[in-house]
N, C-alpha and C positions, 0 to 999 in steps of 0.2 A: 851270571855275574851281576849283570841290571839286579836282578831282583834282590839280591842279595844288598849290594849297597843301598837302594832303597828300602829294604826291610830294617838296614843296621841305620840308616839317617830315622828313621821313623819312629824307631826304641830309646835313639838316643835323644831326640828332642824333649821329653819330658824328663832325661839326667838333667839338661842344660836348664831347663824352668828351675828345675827344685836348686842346682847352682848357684842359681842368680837368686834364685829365695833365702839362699842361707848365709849370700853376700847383702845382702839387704839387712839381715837379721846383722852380721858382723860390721856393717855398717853403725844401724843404728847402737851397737855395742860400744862402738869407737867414740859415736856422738856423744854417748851420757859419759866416757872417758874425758872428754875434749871439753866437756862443757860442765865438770866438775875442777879440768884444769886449768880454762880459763878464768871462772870464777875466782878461786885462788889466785890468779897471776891481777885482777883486778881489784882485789880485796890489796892485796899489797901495796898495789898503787895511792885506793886509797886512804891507805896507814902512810903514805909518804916512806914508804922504802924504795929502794930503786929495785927497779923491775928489771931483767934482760931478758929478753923473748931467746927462750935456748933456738940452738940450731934442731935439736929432737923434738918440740914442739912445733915449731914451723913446718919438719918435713913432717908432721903428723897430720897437721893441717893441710898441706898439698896432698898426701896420700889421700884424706879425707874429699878432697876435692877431684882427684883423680876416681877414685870408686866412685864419687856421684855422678861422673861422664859415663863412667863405666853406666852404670845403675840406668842410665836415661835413654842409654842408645840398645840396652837391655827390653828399656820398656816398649821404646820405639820399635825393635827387629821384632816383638813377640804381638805387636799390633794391641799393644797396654794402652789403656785413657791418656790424652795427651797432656791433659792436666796435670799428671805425674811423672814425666818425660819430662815438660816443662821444669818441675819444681827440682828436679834434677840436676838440673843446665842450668838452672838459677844457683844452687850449692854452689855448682862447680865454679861458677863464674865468681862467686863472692868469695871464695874460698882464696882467689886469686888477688882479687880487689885487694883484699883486707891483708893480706901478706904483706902486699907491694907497698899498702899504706903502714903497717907495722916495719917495714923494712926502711922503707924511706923518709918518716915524718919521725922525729922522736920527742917534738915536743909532747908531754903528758898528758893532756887534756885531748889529743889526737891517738895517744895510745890506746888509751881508756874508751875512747867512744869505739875504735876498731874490734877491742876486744868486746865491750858490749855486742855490738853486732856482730860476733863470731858466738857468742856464747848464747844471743837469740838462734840465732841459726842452726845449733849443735843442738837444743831444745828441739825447736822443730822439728828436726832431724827424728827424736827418737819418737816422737809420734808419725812420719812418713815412713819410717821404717818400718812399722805395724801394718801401713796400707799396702806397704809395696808384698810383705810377708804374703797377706794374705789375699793380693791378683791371682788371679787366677790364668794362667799361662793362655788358657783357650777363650777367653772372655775378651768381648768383643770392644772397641772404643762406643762410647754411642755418637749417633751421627750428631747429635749438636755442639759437642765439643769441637768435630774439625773447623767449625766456623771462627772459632776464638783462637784468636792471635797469642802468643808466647813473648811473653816480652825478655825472657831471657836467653841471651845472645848466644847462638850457638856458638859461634867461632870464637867467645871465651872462653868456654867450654870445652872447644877443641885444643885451646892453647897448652891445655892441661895434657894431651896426649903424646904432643910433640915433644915437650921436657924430658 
């Protein structure tokens, strides 16, 4: 029965890599969605129409930031460059930032810059999304990255899990 579950964990580790490959790819999918729909929502802005950040926008945004926690603790369990782990936990965190600033601030000139910073970010995204594609599940961190510090906050990151 040993052998058996470890022969069924050991088959199924390379389902779970290409998984997480083709959430990385659905990822970056959502980014060039999200960041064609911010554009538009700041283009309005600045025509001086009134803007209302929908409720389906926002939870697009949180899911968007949700799969990047996902995506990081991904890279992390699969011993991925920590570099992109990081840049993960960074999404996730600003994903939140920029809501709570969208939620809370309405003066315009504060919408407009969160939405700029959502719509860099969603750019970004669709170029990480290519890195993350094409890790390699068995490819190792190399050792001088464990030295460098992550400045993005895991436990914003994790806030996203708890919701």
């Amino acid at each position: 029965m040993k052998r058996f579950l470890i022969s069924l964990l050991v088959a199924m580790s390379p389902v779970a890599a290409h998984a997480s490959t083709d959430l990385a790819q659905q990822w970056g999918s959502e980014a060039s969605r999200l960041s064609a729909e911010t554009a538009t929502l700041i283009h309005a802005l600045d025509m001086g129409q009134p803007t209302e950040i929908s409720e389906t926008y926002a939870l697009d945004v949180y899911r968007f930031g949700r799969t990047s926690a996902d995506l990081a603790q991904w890279i992390d369990n699969s011993d991925g460059p920590n570099d992109l782990g990081c840049i993960f936990r960074g999404m996730a965190g600003e994903s939140v930032s920029q809501l709570e600033r969208l939620d809370t601030d309405p003066a315009l000139d504060n919408q407009r810059a969160s939405l700029k910073r959502l719509a860099g970010m969603f750019a970004d995204a669709e170029i990480i999304s290519l890195a993350a594609q094409r890790r390699s599940p068995a490819a190792k961190p190399d050792a001088s990255m464990e030295t460098q510090s992550c400045n993005a906050a895991p436990q914003r990151a994790a806030m996203l899990k708890v919701r």
